[in-house]
C-alpha positions as CSV (number, residue, x, y, z in Angstrom):
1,X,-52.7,111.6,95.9
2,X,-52.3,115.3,95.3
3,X,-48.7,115.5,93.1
4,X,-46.9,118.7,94.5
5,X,-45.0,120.8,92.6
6,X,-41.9,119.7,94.7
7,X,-42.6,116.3,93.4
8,X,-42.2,117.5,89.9
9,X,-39.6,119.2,90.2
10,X,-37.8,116.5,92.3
11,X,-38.3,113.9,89.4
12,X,-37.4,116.6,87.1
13,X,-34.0,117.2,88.4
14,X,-33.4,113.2,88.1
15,X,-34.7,112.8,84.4
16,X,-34.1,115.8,83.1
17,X,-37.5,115.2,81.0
18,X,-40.0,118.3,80.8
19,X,-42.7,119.1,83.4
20,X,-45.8,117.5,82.4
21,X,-44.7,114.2,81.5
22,X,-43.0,114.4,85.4
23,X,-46.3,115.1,86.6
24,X,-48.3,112.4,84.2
25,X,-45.7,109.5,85.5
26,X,-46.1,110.3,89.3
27,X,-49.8,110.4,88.6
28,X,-49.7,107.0,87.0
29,X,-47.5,106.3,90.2
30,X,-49.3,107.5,92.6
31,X,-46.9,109.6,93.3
32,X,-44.2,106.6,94.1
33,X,-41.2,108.6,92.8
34,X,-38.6,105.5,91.8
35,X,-41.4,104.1,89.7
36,X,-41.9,107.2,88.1
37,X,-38.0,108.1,87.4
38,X,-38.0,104.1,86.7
39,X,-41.2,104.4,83.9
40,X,-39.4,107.6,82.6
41,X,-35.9,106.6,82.2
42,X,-37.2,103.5,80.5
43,X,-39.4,105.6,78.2
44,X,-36.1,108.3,77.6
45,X,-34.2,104.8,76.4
46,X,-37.3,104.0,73.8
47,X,-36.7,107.7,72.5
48,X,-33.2,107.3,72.1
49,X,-33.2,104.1,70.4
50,X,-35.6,105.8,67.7
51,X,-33.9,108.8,67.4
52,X,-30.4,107.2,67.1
53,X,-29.7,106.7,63.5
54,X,-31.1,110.8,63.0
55,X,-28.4,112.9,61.7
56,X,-26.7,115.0,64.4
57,X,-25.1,118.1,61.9
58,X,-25.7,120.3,64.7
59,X,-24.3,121.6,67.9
60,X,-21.9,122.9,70.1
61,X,-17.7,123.2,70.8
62,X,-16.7,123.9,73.7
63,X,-13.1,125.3,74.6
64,X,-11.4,125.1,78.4
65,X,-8.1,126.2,79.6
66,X,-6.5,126.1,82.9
67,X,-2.6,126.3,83.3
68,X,-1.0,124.6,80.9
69,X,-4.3,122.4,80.3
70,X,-6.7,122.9,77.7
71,X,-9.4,121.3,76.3
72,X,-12.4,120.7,73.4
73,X,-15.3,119.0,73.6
74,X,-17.7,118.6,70.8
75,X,-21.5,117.7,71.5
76,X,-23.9,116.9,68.7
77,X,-27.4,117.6,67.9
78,X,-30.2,117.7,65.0
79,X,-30.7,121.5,65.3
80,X,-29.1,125.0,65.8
81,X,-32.7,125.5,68.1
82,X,-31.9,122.5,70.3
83,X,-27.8,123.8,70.6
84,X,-28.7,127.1,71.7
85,X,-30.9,126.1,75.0
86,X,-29.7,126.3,78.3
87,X,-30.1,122.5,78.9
88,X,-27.8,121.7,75.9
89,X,-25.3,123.9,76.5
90,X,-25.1,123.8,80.3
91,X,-24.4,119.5,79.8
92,X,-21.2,120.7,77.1
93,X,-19.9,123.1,79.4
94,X,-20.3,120.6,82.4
95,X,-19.0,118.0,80.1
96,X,-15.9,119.9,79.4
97,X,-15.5,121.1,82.9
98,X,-15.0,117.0,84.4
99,X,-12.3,116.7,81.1
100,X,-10.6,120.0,82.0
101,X,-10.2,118.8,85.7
102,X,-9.0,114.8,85.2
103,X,-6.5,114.1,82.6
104,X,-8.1,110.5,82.6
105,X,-10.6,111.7,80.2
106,X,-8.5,112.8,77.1
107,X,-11.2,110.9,74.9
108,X,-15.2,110.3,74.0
109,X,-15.3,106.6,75.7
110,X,-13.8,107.2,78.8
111,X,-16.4,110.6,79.2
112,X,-19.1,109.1,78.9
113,X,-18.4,106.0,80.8
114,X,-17.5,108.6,83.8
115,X,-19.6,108.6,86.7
116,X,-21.5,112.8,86.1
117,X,-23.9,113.5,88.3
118,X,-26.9,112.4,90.6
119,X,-25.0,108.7,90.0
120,X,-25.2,108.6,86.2
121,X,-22.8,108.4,84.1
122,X,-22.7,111.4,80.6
123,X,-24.0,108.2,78.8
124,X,-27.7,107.8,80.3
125,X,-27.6,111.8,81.0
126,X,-27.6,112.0,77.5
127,X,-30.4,109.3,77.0
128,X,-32.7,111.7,79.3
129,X,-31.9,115.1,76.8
130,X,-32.5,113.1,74.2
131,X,-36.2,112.3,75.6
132,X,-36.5,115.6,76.9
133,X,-35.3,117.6,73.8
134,X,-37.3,115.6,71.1
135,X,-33.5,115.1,69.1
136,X,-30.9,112.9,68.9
137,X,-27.8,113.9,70.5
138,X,-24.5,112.5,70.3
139,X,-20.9,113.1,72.1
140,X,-18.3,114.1,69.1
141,X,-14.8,114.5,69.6
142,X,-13.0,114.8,72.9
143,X,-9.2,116.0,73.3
144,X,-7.7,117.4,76.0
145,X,-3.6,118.4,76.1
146,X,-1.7,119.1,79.2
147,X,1.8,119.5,78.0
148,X,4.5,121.7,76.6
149,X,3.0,125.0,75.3
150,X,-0.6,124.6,74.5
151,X,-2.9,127.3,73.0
152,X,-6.8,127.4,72.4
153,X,-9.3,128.9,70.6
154,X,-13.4,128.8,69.9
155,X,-15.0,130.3,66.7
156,X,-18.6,131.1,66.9
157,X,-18.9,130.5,63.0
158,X,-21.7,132.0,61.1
159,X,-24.0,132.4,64.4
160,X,-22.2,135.5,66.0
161,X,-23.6,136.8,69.2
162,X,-25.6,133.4,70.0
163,X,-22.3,131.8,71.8
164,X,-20.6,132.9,75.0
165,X,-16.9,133.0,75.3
166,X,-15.8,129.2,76.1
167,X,-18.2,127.8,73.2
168,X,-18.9,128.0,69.1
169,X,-18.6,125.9,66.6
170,X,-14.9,125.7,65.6
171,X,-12.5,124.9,68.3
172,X,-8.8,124.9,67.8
173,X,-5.8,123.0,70.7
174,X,-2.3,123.5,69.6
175,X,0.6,121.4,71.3
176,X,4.3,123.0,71.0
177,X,7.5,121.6,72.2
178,X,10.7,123.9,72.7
179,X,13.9,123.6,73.8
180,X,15.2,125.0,77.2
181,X,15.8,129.0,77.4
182,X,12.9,130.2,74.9
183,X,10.9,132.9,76.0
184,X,7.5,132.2,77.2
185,X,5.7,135.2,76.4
186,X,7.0,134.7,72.2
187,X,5.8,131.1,72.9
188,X,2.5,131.9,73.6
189,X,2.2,134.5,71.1
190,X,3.2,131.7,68.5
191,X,0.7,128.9,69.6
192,X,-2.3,131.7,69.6
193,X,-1.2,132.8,65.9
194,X,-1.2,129.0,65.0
195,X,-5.0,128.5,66.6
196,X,-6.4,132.2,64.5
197,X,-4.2,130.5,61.3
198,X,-5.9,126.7,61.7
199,X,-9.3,128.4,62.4
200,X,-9.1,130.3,59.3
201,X,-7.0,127.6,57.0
202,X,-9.1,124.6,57.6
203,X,-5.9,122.5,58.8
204,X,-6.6,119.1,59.0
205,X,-3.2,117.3,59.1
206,X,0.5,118.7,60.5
207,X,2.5,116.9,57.3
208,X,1.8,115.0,54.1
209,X,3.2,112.0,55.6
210,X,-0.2,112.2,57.8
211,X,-2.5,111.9,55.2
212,X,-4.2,108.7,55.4
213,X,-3.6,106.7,52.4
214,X,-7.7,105.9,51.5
215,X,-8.0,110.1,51.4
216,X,-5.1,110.4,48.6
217,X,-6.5,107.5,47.0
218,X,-9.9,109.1,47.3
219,X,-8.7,112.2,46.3
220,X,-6.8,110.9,42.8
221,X,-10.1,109.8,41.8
222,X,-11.0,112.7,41.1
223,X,-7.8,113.9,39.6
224,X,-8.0,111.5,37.3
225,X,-11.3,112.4,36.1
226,X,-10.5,115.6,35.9
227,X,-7.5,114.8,33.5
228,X,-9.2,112.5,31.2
229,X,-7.5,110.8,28.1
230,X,-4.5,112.7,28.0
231,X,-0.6,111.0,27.2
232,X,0.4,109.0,30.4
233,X,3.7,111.4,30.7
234,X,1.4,114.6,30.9
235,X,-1.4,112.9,33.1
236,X,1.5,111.9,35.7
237,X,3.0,115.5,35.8
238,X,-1.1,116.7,36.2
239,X,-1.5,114.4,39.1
240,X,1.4,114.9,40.8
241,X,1.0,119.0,40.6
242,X,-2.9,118.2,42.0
243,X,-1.2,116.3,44.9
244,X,1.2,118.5,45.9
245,X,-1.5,121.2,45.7
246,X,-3.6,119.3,48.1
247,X,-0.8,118.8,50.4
248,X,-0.2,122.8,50.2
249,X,-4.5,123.2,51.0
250,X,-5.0,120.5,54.1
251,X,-1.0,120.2,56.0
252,X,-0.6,122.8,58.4
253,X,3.3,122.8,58.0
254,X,2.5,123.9,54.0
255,X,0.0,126.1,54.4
256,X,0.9,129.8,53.6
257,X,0.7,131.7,57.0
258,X,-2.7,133.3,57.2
259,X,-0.7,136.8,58.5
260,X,1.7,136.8,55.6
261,X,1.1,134.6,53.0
262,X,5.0,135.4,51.6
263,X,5.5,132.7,54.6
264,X,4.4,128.9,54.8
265,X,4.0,127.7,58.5
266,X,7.2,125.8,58.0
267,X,9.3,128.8,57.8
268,X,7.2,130.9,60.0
269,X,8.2,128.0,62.8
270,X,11.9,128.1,61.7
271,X,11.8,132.6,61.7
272,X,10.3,131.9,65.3
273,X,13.0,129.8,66.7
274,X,15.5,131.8,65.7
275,X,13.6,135.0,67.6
276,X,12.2,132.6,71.0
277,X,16.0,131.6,70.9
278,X,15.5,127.5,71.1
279,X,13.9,125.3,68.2
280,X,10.0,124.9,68.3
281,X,8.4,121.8,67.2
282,X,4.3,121.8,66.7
283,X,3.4,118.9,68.4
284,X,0.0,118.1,67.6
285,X,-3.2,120.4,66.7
286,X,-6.6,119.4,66.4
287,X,-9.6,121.4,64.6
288,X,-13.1,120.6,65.2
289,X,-16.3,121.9,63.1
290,X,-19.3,121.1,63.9
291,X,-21.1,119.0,61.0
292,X,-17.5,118.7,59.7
């Protein structure tokens, strides 16, 4: 049987795998295309089952907003090469798109358990770029907010001009509550300072009271070699300066504002209030990096 190119293509579209392994299945086939998609789906599960425990240190962020939704999504891969092509970055932006529009899927399980397209689910989509790309590719982090006053923002890192506007490799949500009366327009300009000051600072936690307890404890081993044999009064006062130092480096709310460092976030929050005319609260905020 003479396999068409309309046949390729066809099983292409439903395996997402390359060309000539489309072509090399329906021959085996004879052309039957649910064996073929069958024989290669199977196949794309062998490959991902290999591939699996690879490092994923590369990838893609990508940032939605609509309203007073917004959204990041963070997909993984082995390379910068593999993040850059069309088929990788057109799955994110999809991806995104589907967590954007349903408020359902605020987190990585219930993505890709969600019915995508052609009847599968971002789970075996995935399975067929992994065959099809040669890499192991994972879904990261998924967040999406849809209350009070929420801000985004996408960094392309070190990789400028290689992203487009929505995508990079930092991305930044911040969540603010407010009391009635405040101007919306100072609102807004306050949440988009806090995603360029997270960006830049590295935030990783709103308050100390947030820090896990197995980081500090992580942490003061190394604090306490640093300090070494020295009196039990001075060693305290040494580990206790390191903490709070820490705190000052990885809490948002102690961090010195990246526009004016005479300012922590904490006061810049309170010098706001008093301007937007009603307290502000920072909700929540989340950061992600790829490889991070």
């Amino acid at each position: 049987m003479t396999i068409t190119t309309a046949m390729v293509k066809e099983l292409r579209e439903l395996t997402g795998v390359g060309p000539l392994d489309c072509k090399k299945a329906l021959e085996s086939y004879g052309g039957d295309l649910q064996k073929a998609t069958e024989f290669l789906r199977e196949k794309g599960l062998a490959k991902a089952a290999k591939k699996a425990g690879r490092e994923t240190n590369a990838g893609l962020v990508i940032v939605k907003s609509a309203g007073d939704a917004a959204c990041a999504v963070e997909l993984m891969c082995e390379t910068d090469f593999v993040a850059r092509t069309d088929a990788f970055k057109q799955f994110a932006h999809r991806a995104a798109e589907q967590v954007l529009a349903e408020p359902g899927l605020n987190n990585r399980e219930a993505l890709l358990a969600n019915p995508f397209m052609d009847g599968k689910t971002a789970a075996e989509i995935i399975q067929g770029m992994i065959g099809a790309l040669g890499e192991n590719i994972v879904m990261g982090r998924v967040v999406r907010y849809d209350s009070g006053v929420v801000a985004s923002y996408v960094h392309s890192g070190e990789l400028e001009g290689t992203y487009g506007p929505d995508e990079g490799r930092i991305g930044v949500l911040v969540e603010l509550g407010v009391g009635e009366g405040a101007d919306r327009s100072m609102m807004d300009d306050l949440a988009h300072d806090l995603t360029l000051h997270i960006t830049s600072a590295g935030s990783r936690y709103l308050r100390p009271e947030d820090v896990p307890a197995e980081v500090i404890e992580q942490e003061r081993e190394t604090w306490l070699a640093d300090v070494g044999n020295k009196p039990e009064a001075i060693k305290a006062r040494i580990l206790e300066g390191r903490q709070n130092s820490f705190y000052q480096d990885v809490c948002l709310l102690q961090q010195a504002f990246v526009k004016d460092d005479s300012l922590t976030i904490a006061e810049l929050i309170e010098q706001r209030s008093r301007e937007i005319g009603a307290p502000v609260q920072i909700m929540r905020f989340v950061r992600f990096e790829v490889g991070n």
